[in-house]
NUVODREN-256015 format. One line per field, with one value per atom (N, C-alpha, C): residue in three letters; atom name; x, y, z. Coordinates in steps of 0.001 Angstrom, whole numbers. Example, Ala and Ser with C-alpha at 12.3 -4.5 7.8 and 13.67 -1.06 7.14 Angstrom:
<roses>
aa ALA|ALA|ALA|SER|SER|SER
at N|CA|C|N|CA|C
c1 13190|12300|13200|12850|13670|12900
c2 -5690|-4500|-3300|-2250|-1060|30
c3 7800|7800|7800|7080|7140|7870
</roses>
This chain:
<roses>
aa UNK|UNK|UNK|UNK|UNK|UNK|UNK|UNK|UNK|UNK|UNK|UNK|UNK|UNK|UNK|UNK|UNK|UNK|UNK|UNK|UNK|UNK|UNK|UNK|UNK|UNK|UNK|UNK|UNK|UNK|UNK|UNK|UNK|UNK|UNK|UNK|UNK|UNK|UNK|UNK|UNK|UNK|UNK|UNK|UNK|UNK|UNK|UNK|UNK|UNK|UNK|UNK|UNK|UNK|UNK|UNK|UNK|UNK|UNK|UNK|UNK|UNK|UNK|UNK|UNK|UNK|UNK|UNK|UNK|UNK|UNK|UNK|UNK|UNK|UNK|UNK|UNK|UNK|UNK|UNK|UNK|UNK|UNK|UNK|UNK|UNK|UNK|UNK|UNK|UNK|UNK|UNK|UNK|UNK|UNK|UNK|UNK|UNK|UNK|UNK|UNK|UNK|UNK|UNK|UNK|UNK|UNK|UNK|UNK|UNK|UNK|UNK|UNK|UNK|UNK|UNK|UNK|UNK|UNK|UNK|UNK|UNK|UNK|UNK|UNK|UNK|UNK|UNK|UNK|UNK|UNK|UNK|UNK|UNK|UNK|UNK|UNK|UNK|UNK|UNK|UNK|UNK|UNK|UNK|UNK|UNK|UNK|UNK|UNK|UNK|UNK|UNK|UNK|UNK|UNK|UNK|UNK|UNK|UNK|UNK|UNK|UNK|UNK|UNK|UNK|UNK|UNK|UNK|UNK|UNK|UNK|UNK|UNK|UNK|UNK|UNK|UNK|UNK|UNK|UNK|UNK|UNK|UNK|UNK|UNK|UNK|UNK|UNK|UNK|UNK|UNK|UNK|UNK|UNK|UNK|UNK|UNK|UNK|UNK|UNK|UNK|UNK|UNK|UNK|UNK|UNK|UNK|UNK|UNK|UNK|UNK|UNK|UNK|UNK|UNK|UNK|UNK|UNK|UNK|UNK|UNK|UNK|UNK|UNK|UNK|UNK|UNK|UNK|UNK|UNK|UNK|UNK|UNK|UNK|UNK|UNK|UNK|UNK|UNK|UNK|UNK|UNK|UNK|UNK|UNK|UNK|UNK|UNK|UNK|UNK|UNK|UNK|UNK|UNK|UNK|UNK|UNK|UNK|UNK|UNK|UNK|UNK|UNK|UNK|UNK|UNK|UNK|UNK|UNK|UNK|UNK|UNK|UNK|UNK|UNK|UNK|UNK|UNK|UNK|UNK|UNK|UNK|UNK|UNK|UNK|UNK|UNK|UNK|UNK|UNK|UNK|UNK|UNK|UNK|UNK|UNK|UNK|UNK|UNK|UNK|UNK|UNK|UNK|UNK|UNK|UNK|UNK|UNK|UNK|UNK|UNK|UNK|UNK|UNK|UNK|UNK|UNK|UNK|UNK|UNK|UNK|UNK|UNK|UNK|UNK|UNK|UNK|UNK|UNK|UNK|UNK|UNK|UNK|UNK|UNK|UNK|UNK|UNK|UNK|UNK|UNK|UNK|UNK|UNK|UNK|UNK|UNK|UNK|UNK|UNK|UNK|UNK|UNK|UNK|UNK|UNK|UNK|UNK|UNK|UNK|UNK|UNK|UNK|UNK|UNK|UNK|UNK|UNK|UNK|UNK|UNK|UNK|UNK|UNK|UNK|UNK|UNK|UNK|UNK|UNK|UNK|UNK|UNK|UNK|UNK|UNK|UNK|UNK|UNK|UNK|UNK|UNK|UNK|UNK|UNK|UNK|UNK|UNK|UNK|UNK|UNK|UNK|UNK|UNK|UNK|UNK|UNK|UNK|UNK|UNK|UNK|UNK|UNK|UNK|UNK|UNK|UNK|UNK|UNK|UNK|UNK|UNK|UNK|UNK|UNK|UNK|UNK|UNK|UNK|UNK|UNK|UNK|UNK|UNK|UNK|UNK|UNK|UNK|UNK|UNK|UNK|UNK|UNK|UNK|UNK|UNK|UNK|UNK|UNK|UNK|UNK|UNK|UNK|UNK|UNK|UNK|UNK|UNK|UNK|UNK|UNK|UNK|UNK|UNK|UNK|UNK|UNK|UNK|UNK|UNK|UNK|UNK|UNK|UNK|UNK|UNK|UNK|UNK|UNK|UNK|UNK|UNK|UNK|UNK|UNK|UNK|UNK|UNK|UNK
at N|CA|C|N|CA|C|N|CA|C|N|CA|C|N|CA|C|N|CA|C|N|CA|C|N|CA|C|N|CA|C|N|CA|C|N|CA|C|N|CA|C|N|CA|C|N|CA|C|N|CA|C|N|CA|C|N|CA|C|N|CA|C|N|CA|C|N|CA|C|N|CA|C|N|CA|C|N|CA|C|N|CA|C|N|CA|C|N|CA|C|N|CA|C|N|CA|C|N|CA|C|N|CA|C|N|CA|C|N|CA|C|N|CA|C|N|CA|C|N|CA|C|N|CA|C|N|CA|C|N|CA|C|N|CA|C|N|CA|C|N|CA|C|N|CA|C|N|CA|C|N|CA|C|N|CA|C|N|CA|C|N|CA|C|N|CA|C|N|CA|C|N|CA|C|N|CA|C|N|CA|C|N|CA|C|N|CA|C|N|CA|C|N|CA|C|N|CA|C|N|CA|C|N|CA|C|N|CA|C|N|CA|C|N|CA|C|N|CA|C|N|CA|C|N|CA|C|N|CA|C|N|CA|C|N|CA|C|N|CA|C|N|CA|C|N|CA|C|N|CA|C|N|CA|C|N|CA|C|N|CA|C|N|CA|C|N|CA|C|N|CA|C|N|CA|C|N|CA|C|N|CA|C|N|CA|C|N|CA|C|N|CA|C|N|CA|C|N|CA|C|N|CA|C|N|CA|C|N|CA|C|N|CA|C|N|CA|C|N|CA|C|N|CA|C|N|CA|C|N|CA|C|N|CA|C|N|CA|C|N|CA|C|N|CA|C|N|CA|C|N|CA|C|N|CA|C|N|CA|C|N|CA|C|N|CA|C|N|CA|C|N|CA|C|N|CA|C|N|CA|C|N|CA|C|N|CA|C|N|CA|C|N|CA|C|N|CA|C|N|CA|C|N|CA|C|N|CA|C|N|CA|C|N|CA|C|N|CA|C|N|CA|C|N|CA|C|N|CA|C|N|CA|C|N|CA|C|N|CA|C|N|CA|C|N|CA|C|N|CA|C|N|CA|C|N|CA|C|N|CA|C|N|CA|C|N|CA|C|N|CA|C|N|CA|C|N|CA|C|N|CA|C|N|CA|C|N|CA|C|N|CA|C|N|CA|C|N|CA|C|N|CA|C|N|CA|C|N|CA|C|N|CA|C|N|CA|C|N|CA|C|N|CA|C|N|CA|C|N|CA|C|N|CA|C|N|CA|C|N|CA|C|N|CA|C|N|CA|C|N|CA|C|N|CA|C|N|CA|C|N|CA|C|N|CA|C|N|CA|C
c1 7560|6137|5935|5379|4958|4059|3277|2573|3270|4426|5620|6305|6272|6382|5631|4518|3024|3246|3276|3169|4279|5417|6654|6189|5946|5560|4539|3552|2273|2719|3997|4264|5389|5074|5638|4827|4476|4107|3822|3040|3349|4091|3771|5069|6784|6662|8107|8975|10155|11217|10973|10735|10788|12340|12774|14535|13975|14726|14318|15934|15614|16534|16060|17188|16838|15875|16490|16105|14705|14116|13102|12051|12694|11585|11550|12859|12477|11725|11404|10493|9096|9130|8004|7564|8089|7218|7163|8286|7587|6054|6167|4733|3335|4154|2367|2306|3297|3077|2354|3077|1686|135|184|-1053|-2069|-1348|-2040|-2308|-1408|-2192|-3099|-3030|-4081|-5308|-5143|-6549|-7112|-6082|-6420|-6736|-6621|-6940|-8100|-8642|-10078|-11296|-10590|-12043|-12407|-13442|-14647|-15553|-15897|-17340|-17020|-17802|-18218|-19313|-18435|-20129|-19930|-20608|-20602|-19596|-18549|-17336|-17605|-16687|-17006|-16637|-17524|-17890|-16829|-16295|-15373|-13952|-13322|-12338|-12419|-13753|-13322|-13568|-14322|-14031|-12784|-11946|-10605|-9614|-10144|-8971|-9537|-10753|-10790|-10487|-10628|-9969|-8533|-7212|-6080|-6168|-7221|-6607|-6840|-8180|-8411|-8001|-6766|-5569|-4525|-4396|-3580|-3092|-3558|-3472|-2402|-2512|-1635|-1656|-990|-1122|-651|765|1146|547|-130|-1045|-2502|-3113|-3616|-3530|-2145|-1691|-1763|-1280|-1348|-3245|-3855|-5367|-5367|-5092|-5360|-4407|-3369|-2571|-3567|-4304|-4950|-6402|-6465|-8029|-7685|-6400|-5990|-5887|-5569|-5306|-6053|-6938|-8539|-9330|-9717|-10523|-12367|-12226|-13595|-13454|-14771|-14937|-14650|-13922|-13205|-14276|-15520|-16302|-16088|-16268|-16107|-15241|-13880|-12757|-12144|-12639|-12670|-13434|-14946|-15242|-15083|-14190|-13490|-12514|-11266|-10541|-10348|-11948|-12167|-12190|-12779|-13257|-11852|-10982|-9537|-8800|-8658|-8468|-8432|-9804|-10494|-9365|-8803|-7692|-6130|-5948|-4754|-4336|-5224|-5064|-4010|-3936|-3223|-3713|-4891|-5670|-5608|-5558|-5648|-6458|-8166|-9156|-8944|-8081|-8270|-6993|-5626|-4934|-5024|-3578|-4178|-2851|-1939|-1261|-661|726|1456|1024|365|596|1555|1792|2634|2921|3950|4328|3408|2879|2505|3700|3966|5337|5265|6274|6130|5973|5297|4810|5724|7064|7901|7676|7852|7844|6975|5431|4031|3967|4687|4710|5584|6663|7330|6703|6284|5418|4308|3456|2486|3105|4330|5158|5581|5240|5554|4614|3819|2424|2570|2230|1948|3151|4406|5156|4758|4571|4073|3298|1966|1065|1458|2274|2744|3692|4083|5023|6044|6269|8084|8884|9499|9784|11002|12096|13374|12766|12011|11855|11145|10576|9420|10860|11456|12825|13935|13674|14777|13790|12706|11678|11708|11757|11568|13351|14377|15414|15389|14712|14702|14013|13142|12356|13167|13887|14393|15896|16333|17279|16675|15945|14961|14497|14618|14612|12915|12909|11180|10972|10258|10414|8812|8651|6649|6384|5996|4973|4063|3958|2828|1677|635|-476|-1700|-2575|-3929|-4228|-4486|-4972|-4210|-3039|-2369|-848|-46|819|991|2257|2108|3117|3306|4972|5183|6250|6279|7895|8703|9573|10632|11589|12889|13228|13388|14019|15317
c2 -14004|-14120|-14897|-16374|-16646|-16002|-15160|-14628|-13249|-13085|-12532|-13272|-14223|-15426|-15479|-15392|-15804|-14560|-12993|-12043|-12096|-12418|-12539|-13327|-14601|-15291|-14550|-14252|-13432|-12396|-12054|-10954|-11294|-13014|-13310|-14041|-14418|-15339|-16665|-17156|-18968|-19571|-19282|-20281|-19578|-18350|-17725|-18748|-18381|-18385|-17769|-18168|-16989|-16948|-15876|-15074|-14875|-15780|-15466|-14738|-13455|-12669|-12000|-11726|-11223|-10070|-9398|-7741|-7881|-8726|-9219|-9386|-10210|-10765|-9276|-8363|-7290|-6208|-6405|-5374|-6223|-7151|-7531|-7727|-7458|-7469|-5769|-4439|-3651|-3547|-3865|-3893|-4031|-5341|-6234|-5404|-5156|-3888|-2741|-2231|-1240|-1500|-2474|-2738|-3344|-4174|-4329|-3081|-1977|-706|40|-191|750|405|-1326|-1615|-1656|-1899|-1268|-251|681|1972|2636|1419|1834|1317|538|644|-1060|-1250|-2219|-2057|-663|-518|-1258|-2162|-2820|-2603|-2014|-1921|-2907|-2225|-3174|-2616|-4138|-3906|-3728|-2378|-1855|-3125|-2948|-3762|-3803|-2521|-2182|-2834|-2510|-3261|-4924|-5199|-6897|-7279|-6293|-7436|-7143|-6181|-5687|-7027|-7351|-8435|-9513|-9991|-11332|-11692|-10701|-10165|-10717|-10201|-10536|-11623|-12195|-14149|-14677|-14806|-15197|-14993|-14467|-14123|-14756|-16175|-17568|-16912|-16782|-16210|-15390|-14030|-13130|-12590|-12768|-12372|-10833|-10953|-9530|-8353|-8352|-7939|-7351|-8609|-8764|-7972|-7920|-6871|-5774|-5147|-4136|-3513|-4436|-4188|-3156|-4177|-4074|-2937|-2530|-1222|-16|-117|446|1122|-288|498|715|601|1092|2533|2926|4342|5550|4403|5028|5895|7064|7774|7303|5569|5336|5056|5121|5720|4248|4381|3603|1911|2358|981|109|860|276|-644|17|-140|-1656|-1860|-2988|-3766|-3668|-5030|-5697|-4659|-4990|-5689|-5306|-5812|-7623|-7338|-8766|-9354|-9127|-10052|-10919|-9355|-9871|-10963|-10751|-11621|-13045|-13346|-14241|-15318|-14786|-15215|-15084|-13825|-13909|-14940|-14263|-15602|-14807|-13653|-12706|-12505|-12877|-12694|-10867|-10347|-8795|-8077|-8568|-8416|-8606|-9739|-10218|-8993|-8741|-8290|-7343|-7128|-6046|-5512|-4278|-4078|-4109|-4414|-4770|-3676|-3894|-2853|-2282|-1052|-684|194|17|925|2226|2753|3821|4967|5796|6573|7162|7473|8112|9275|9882|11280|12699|12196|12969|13535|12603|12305|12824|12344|12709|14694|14907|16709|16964|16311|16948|17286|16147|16283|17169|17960|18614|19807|20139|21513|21649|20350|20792|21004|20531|20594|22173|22721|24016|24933|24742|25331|25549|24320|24061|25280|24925|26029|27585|27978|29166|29316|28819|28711|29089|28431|28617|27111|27191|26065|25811|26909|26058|25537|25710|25302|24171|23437|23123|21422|22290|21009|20736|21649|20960|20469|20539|19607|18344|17899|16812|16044|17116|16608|15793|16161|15977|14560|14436|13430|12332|12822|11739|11189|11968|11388|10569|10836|9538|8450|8312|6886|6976|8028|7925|8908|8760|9622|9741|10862|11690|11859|11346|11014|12096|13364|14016|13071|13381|12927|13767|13411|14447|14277|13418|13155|13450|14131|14773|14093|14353|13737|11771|10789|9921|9619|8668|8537|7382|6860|5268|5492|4255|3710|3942|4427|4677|3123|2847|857|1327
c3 3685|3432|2134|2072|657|-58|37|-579|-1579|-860|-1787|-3047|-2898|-4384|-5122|-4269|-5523|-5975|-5724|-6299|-7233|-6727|-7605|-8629|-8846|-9709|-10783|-10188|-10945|-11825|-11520|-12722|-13815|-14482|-15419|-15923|-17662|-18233|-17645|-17241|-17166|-17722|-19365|-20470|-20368|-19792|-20048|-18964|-18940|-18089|-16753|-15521|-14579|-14065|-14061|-13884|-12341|-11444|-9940|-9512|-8625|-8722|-7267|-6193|-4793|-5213|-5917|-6476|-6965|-7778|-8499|-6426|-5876|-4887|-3702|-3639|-2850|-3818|-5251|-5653|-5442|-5397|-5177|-4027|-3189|-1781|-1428|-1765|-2048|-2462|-3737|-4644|-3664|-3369|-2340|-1179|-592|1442|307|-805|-1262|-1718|-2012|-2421|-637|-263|693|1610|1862|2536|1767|49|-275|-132|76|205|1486|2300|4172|4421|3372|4007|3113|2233|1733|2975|4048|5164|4670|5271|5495|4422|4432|3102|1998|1500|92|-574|-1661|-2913|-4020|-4913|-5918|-6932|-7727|-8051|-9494|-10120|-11573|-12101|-13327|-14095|-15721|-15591|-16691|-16216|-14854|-14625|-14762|-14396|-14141|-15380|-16279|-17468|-18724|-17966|-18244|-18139|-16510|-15806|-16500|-16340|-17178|-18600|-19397|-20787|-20533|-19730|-19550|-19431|-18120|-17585|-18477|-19334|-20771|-22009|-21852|-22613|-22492|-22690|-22107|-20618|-19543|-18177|-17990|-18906|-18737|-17529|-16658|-15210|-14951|-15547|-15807|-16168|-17506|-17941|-16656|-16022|-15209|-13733|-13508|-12505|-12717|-13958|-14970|-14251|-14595|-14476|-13068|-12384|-10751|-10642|-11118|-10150|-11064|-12252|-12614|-12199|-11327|-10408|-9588|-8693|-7740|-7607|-8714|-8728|-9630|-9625|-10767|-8936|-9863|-8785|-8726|-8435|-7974|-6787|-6591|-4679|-3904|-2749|-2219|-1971|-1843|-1340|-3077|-4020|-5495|-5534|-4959|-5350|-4693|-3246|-2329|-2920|-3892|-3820|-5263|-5849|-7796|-7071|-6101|-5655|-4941|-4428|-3532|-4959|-5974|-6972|-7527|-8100|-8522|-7461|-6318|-5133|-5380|-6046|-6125|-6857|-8055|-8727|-8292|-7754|-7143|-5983|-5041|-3925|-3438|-3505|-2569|-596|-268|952|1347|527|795|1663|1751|2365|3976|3955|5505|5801|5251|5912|6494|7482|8513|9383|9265|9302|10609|10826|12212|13047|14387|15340|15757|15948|16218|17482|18373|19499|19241|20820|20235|20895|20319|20407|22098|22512|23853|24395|25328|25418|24776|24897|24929|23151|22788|21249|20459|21162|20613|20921|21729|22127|21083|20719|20087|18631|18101|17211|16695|18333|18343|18084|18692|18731|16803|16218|14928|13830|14293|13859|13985|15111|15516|14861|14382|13884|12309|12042|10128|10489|10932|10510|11014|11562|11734|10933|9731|8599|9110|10478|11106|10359|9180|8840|9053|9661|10104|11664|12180|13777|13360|12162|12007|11705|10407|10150|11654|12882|13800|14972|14941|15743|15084|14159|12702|12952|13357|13413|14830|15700|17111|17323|16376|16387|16068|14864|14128|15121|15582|16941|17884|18363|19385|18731|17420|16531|16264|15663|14886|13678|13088|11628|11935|11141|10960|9650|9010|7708|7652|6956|6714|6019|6393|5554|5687|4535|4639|6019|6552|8198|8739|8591|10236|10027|10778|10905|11568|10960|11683|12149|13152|13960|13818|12853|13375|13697|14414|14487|13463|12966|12163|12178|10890|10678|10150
</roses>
């Protein structure tokens, strides 16, 4: 993905040296798959973008284009507790400079798991909450043999694919 470079790039000085390093470009595409789901999973709603962050970030770019710095900003409102429509349209703004395309992205579809799988899952669901937790870890083991792993989350459990 080039947009894994530009992020790579973005988190060094302009005038420095950039040290290009495999390790350097797989933390950085870590970085960006997180940022791009946090902002996928703030929704569609747009409000209006705080006014304290962006003039945080422009402070940095206008700081001979401390980008680093600048990122610094952005993982900062990322994880600031303003309400998610805020947070998308501070984000679109930063965008604006990154040139990351964050807004448009939109995460790979994925298989949806097979009946067998999705029961098994329900049978663990139903175990958690009956605080049967060794039946709860060999349903979870069962899963994970058919080549799928389950993600707790506030919304429920999720099933993707074992890589």
């Amino acid at each position: 993905d080039p947009l894994v470079y530009r992020f790579f790039c973005l988190s060094a000085l302009y005038r420095a040296k950039l040290n290009f390093t495999w390790e350097g470009i797989a933390a950085a595409a870590t970085s960006l798959e997180r940022l791009r789901k946090a902002v996928y999973e703030w929704g569609t709603s747009v409000g209006e973008p705080d006014a304290g962050f962006i003039d945080q970030f422009q402070t940095a770019i206008n700081d001979d284009l401390n980008m680093p710095r600048a990122l610094a900003v952005t993982w900062d409102m990322v994880r600031s507790e303003l309400p998610a429509g805020i947070k998308k349209a501070t984000i679109a703004q930063f965008d604006q400079v990154l040139g990351l395309g964050l807004a448009d992205w939109q995460p790979k579809r994925e298989e949806e798991a097979p009946a067998d799988v999705l029961k098994l899952v329900e049978d663990r669901t139903l175990a958690r909450k009956e605080k049967r937790w060794a039946d709860a870890d060999a349903i979870r083991g069962q899963i994970t043999a058919l080549g799928y792993e389950v993600e707790d989350t506030p919304q429920g459990p999720k099933v993707k694919i074992r890589k």
